[in-house]
C-alpha positions as CSV (number, residue, x, y, z in Angstrom):
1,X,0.0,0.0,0.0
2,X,1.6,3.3,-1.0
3,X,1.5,5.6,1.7
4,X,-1.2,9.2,1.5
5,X,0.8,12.6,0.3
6,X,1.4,14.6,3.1
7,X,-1.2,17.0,2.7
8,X,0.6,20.8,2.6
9,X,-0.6,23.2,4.1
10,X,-2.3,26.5,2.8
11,X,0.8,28.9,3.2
12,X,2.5,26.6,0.6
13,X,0.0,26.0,-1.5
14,X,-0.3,29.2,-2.0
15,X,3.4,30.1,-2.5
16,X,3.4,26.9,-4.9
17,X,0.1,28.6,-7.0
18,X,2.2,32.1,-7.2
19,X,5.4,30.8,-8.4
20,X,3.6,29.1,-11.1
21,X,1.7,32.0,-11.9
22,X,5.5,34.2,-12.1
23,X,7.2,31.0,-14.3
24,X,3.7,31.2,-16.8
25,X,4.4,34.9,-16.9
26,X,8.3,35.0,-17.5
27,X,7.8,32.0,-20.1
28,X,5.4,34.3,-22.1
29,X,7.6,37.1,-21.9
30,X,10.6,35.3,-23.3
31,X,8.6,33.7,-26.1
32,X,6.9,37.5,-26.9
33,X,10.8,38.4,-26.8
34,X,11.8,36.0,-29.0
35,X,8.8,36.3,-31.6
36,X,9.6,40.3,-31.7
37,X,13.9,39.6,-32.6
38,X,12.0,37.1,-35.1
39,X,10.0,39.8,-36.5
40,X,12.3,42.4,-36.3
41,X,14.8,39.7,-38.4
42,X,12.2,39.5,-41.4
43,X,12.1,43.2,-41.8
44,X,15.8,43.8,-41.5
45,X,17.1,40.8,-43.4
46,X,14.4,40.4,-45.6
47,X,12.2,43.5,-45.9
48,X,14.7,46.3,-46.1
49,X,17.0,44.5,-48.7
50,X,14.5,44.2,-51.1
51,X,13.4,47.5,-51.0
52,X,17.1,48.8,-51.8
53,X,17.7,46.1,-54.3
54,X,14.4,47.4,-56.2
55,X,14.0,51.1,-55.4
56,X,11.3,52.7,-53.1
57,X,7.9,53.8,-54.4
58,X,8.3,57.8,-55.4
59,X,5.8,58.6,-52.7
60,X,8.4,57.3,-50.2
61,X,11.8,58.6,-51.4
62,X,13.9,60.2,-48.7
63,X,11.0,58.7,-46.3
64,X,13.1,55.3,-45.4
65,X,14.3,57.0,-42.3
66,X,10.9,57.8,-41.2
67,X,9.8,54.4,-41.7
68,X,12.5,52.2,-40.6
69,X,14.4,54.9,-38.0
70,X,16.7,52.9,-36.2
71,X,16.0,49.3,-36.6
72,X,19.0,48.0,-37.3
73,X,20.1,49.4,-34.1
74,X,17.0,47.9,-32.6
75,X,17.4,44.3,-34.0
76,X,21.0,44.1,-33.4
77,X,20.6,44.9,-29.4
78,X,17.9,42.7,-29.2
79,X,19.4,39.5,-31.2
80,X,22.0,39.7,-28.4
């Protein structure tokens, strides 16, 4: 006969529910984290390329800074 769990008692339980609640939390962040430097990848390694290799719409000459300001800068600091 195997023998009963100890039950715990309410102050751990407790503890127990909260530090699963921070792990759910911290997991979700790094995923969002790693979703955004994903994101960030297919504009800058992708996106932007293109766009130099074939010329920007007239409307947007000069514009590229607007649009794209410093995400290069962005992307590399977050790849890291």
């Amino acid at each position: 006969m195997m023998p009963m769990p100890v039950p715990r008692n309410h102050e751990e339980e407790q503890k127990a529910k909260a530090l699963r609640g921070r792990m759910f939390v911290l997991n979700e962040l790094v995923q969002t984290e790693k979703d955004y430097v994903k994101d960030l990848g297919v504009v800058v390694e992708g996106f932007i390329p293109r766009i130099e290799e074939k010329g920007t719409p007239d409307d947007m000459n000069g514009k590229e800074k607007i649009v794209f300001g410093n995400i290069h800068q962005i992307y590399d600091w977050h790849k890291e």
